[in-house]
N, C-alpha and C positions, 0 to 999 in steps of 0.2 A: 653295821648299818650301810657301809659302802658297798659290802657283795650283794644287801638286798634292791637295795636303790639302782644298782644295773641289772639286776634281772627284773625288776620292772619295767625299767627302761628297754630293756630288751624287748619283755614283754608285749610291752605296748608296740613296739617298731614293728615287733614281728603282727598282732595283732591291727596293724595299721597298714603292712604291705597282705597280708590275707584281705584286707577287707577292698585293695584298691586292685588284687587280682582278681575277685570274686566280684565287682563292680565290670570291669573289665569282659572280663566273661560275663557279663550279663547284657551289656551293653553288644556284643558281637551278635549274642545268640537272638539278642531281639532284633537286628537289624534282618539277620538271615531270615526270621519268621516272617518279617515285612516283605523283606524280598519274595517267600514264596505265597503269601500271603495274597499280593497284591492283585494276582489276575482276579483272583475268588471276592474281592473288594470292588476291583473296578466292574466285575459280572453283576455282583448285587445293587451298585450304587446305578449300573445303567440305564437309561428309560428304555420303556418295549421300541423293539422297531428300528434298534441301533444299529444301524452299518458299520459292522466292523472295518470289512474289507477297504473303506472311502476312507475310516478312522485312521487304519493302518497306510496308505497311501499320505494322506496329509502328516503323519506323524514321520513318515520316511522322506517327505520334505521336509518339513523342519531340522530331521537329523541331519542332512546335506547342508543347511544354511548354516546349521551350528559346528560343525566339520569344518564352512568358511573362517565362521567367527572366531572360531579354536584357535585356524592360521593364522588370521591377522593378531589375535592376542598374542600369540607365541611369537610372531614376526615383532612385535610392537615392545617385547621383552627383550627378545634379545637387540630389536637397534637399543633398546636403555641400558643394557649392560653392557654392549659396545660402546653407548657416548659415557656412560661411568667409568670405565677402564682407559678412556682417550683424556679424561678429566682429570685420573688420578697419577698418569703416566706426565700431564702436562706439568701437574704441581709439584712430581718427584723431581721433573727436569728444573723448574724455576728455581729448584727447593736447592738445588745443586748448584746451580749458574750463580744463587746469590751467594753462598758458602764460597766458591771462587772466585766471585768478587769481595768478598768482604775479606778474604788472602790476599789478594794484588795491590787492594787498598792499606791495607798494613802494613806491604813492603815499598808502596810509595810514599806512604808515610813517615817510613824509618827505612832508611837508606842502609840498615848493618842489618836490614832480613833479606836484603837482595842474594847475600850469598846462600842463602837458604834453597833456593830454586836453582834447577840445572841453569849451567852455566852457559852463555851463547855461542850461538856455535861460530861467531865471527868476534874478534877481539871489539870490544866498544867501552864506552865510557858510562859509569852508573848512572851520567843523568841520561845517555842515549836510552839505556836498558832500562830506565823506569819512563822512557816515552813510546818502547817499543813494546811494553808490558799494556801502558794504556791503551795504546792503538790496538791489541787485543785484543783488549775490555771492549772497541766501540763495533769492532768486527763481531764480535759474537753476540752483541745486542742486535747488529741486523742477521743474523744468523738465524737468532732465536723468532725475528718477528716475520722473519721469511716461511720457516717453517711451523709458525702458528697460522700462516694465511693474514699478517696483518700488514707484510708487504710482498708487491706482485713484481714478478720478474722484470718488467720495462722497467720501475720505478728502483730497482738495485741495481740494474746495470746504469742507468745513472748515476746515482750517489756513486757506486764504484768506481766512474770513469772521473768523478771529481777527486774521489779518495786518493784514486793511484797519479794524481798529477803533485801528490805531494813525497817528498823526498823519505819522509821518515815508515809512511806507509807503504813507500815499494821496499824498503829493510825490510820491512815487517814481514812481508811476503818474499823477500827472496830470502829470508833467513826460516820462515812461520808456515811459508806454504805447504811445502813438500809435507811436512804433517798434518796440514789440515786437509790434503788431498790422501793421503794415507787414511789418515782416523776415518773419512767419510766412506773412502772405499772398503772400509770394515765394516762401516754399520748399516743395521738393514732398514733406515728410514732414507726413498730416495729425492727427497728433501736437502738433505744437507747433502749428499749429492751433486744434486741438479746445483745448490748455493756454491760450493766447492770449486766445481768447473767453471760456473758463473764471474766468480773471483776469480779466478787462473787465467779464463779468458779475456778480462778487462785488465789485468795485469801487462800480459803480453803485449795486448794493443797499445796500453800505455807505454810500456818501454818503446815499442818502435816508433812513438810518434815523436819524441824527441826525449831529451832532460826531463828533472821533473824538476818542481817548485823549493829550492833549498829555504829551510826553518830562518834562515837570516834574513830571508826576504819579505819573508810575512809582515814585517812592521818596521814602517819608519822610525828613526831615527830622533831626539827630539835634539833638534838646535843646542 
């Protein structure tokens, strides 16, 4: 009963892809009848007195406007598959930024994952290294918002020029920079970049303007 019941099933498959070839080819052969069909249709359907020659002019304008409209369609696809792929590159990178942060947070959290991550390249103390791990984190929030366009170059070199008047933020960069001016000069968005030098260069200025602001100073004292 098993060997009969698959050659029915066979059967039928095979009786089911005949009927969807033979569909197939029937569907081709009528379109081509249409095609040749069609001058000997538009001949009989025509009224006496038809100007072809005007017919044929105004039809070879239309073809020209529809050649426009072809390009603007095709222009109009491809900017939507450019802003899809700038979409889905945006959310890869979010997708990644919070994954490294939701690690930095764990090892601020628990002080015995510190040794988990390369070690600094200048002897410090674990709570220095988990304030020089946050300052990180706040660096590459404006990194990220620099290179989505949701902050403008005037408006970073400010915040930068407050950032590096702090003692624990010029660590950060004189232990953090030379890799974040490395990693930018490898990649090919020139965004981070232009952010890169941007930070390099408000670093600098701040060391020569004098000291920075030491962590002890931030907060009085209470009585």
């Amino acid at each position: 009963m098993t060997d009969i019941g698959g050659r029915m099933l066979r059967l039928r498959e095979r009786s089911s892809r005949n009927a969807r070839t033979l569909l197939g080819a029937c569907s081709v052969l009528s379109t081509l009848a249409l095609i040749l069909a069609t001058p000997f249709i538009l001949s009989a359907l025509a009224p006496d007195g038809l100007d072809w020659g005007r017919l044929s002019s105004v039809s070879q304008t239309y073809g020209a406007l529809s050649v426009l409209f072809s390009a603007a369609a095709l222009a109009g696809v491809a900017a939507s598959l450019w802003y899809q792929a700038r979409q889905t590159q945006i959310a890869q990178e979010a997708a990644r930024r919070d994954a490294h942060r939701e690690l930095v947070v764990l090892a601020l959290n628990d002080p015995t994952l510190l040794p988990c991550w390369e070690p600094p390249s200048t002897p410090m103390t674990a709570t220095r290294r988990k304030q020089i791990l946050f300052t990180n984190l706040i660096v590459t929030n404006w990194e990220s918002d620099f290179r989505l366009g949701n902050l403008g170059e005037t408006a970073l070199r400010d915040m930068l020029d407050g950032h590096f008047r702090v003692e624990i933020a010029r660590e950060h960069w004189l232990t953090g920079g030379p890799g974040w001016l490395l990693s930018a000069e490898l990649s090919d968005d020139p965004k981070r970049r232009t952010f890169a030098e941007i930070a390099n260069e408000r670093y600098a200025l701040a060391m020569a303007d004098g000291p920075p602001v030491a962590s002890s100073q931030y907060f009085e004292t209470m009585p």
